[in-house]
N, C-alpha and C positions, 0 to 999 in steps of 0.2 A: 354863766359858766357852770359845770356840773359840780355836783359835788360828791364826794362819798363819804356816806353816813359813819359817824364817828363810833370807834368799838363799845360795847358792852363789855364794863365791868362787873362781873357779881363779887360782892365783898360781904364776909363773913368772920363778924367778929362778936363775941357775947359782951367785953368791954364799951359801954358806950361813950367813953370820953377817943378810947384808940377807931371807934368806927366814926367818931364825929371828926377829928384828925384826918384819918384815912381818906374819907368819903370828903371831904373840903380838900383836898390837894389832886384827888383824882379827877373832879370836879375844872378845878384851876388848871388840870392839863387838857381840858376839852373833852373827857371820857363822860360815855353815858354812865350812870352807876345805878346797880340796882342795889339793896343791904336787906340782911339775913341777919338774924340775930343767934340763931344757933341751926345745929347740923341739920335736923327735920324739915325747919324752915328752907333752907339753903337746897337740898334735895328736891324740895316743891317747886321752887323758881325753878331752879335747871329746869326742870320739866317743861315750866308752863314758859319760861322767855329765858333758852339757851344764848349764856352770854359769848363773849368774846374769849374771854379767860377768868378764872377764879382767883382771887385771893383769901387765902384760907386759914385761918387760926387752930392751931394742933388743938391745944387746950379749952377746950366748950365742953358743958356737963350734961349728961344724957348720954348724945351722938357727937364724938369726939372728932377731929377735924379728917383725922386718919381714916378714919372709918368711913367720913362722907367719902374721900380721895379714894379709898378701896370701892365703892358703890360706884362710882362715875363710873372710875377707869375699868370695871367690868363691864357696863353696858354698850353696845356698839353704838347709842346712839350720842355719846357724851364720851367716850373715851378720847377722844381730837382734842378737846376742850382743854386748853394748858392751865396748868395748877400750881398756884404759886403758896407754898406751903410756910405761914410765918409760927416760930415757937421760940421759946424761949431756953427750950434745951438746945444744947451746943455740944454735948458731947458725940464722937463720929461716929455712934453707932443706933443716935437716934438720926442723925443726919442720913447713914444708908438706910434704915427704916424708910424714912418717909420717902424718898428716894425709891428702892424698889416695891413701897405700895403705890407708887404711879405719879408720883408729883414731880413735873417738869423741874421745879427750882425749887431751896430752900434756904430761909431769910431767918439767921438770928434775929431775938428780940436784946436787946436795942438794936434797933436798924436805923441808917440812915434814911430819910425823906429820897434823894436826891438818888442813892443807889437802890429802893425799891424801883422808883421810877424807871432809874435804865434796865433794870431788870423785867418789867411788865414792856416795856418797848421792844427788846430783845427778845421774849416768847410774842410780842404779836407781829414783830420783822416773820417769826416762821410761819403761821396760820393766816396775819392777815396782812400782806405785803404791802399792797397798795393802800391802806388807812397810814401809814408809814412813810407816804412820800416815794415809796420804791417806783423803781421800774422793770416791770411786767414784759416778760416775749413770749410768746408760742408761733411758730412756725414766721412768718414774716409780718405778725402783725407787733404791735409796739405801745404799750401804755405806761403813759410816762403820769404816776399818781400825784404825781408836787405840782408838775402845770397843766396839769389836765387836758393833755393830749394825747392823740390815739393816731399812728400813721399804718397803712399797710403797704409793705413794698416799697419803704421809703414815701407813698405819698399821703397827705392829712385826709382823715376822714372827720367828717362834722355828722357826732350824736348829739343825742340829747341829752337830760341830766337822767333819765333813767336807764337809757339803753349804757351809758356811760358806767353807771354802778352794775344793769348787769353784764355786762364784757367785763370789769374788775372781777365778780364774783365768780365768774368761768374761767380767766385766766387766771386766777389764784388755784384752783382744783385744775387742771386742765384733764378733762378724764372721768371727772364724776359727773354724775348723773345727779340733777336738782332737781325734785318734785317741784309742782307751781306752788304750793306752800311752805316748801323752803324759802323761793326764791321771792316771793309776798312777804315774809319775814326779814330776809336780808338785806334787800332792795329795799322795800316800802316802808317796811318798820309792822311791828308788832298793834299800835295802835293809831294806825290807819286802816281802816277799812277799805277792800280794792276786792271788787269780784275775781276769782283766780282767771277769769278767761281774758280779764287784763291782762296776765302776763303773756298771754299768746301772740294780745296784740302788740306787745313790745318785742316780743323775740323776731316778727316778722321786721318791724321794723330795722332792729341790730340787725341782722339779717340782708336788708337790704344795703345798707349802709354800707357791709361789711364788705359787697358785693359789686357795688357801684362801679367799680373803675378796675373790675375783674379781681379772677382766682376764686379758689375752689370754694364751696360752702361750707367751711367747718363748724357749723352747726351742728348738730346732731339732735333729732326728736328720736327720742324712746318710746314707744308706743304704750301706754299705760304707765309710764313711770315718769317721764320727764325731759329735760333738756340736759344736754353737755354739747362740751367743747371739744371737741375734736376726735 
């Protein structure tokens, strides 16, 4: 049965008893986790293995949580990335602060366990649907993320477990355009090693699959740039 690769967490806390908390319950919900000790740090990963979503501590000395939030959400290549902003200030005009420097949500401290949780589910229901169990449409095809089906036209098509995550990762953007090193990253994972011109040979395959029992090719190659959907 296919699977699809469970989200990246980047979690960024300077407290090390709240990042061992943290990182064991993120853990316990099946989430990949990366941890940042402070803002500098936290800046580097995004870079080098863009997660899923951030969670992010206002309060870190140096480069302060705000500031990392102000840096993503200016670059176009991290500003998608939802920001889960935790502080301990509670008054409503650090709350619109964080707010409009770019942080999807914001989490008093003390927070519950239980409603951080729904709340990191609820920002990756928007970005990453199908890790969610959702179900996926674009035009008459149908990916159902919880049983791991895929129909077109009402009829089943049988992928594989990669072409499976990428139709997920096309059908969540329907529109963008995925370099083969994106799609080596989201699909394969960061440390598996896979020649990019693997992914060509799996697009052919999706592709055919996609194709099998008719309707149109909504593939799309970009010529020096990449793949999309539709």
């Amino acid at each position: 049965m296919a699977t699809i690769e469970h989200p990246l967490i980047l979690l960024v806390e300077d407290e090390p008893a709240q990042r061992e908390v943290l990182s064991y319950n993120l853990t316990a919900e099946s989430y990949r986790v990366n941890l940042a000790q402070d803002g500098e740090e936290a800046i580097m990963m995004v870079r080098e293995d863009p997660p899923d979503l951030i969670v992010l501590d206002w309060m870190m000395p140096n480069l302060s949580g705000i500031e990392v939030c102000r840096r993503l959400k200016s670059r176009a290549e991290t500003r998608a990335i939802p920001v889960i902003m935790l502080s301990a200030r509670s008054e409503e005009v650090d709350r619109v602060r964080g707010l409009e420097t770019g942080a999807d949500d914001y989490v008093i401290k003390p927070y519950s366990i239980v409603e951080l949780m729904a709340r990191i589910r609820a920002n990756l229901r928007r970005v990453r649907p199908s890790t969610v169990g959702m179900v996926l449409e674009f035009q008459d095809i149908r990916l159902d993320g919880e049983t791991y089906r895929v129909t077109r036209a009402g009829k089943s098509l049988q992928l594989g477990p990669t072409e499976f995550r990428l139709l997920a990762t096309f059908m969540e953007r329907p529109g963008r355009v995925f370099s083969r090193e994106q799609l080596l990253d989201r699909v394969w994972g960061r440390d598996i090693y896979v020649e990019t011109r693997t992914v060509d040979v799996h697009i052919g395959r999706l592709r055919k699959a996609l194709c099998r029992q008719g309707g149109d090719d909504l593939l799309r190659t970009v010529r020096g740039a990449g793949y999309a959907l539709g």
